[in-house]
C-alpha positions in Angstrom: 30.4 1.1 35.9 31.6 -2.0 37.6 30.0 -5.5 37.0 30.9 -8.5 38.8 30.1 -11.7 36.9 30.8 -14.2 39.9 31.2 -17.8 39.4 28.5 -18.7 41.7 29.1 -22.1 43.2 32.1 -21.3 45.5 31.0 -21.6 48.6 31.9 -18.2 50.1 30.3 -16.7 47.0 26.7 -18.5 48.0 26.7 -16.8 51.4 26.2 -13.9 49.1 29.5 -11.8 51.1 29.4 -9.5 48.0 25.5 -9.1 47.5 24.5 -9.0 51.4 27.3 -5.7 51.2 25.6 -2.0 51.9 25.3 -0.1 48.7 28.2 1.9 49.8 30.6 -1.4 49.7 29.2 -2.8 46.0 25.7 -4.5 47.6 23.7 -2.4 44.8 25.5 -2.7 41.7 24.7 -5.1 39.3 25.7 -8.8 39.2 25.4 -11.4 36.9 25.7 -15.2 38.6 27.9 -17.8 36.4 27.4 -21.4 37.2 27.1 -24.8 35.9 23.9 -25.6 37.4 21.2 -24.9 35.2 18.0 -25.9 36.9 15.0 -23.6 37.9 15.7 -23.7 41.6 19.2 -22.8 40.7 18.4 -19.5 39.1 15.6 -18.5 41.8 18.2 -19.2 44.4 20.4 -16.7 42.6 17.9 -14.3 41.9 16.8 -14.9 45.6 20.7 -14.0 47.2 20.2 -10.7 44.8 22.0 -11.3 41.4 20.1 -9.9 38.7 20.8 -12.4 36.0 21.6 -16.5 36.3 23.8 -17.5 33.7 24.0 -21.5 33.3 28.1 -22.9 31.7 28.5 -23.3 28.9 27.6 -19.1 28.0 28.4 -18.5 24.8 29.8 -14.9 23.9 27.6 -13.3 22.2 25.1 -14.0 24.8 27.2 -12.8 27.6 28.1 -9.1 25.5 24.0 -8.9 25.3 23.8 -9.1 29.6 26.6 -7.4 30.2 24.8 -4.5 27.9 21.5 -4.9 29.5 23.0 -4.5 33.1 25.2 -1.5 32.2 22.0 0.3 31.1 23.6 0.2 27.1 20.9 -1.8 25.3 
């Protein structure tokens, strides 16, 4: 299964070019946002452009193997 974990702040990112895709170009599979901004409105507006999961910098790796399992489906 594919899972992009996208550093969300570059700008071309933002306009959401992989997450606005059709499902049959990647728009349906999970995605996991990566960014330094950590406030509420950052992680709605992530959640809003269709990433299941904001994760704020500094992401420690124990944290990140525990998403990337939940979004694969192996929990």
């Amino acid at each position: 299964m594919d899972l992009p974990l996208i550093q969300h702040q570059w700008p071309y990112i933002r306009r959401g070019c992989l997450r606005s895709q059709p499902p049959e170009l990647g728009g349906n599979i999970p995605a996991a946002a990566l960014t330094a901004d950590a406030k509420a409105e950052d992680r709605m507006r992530a959640i809003q452009e269709g990433y299941q999961v904001h994760l704020p910098k500094p992401i420690e790796a124990a944290e990140l193997a525990t998403v990337v399992a939940s979004l694969v489906g192996r929990t």
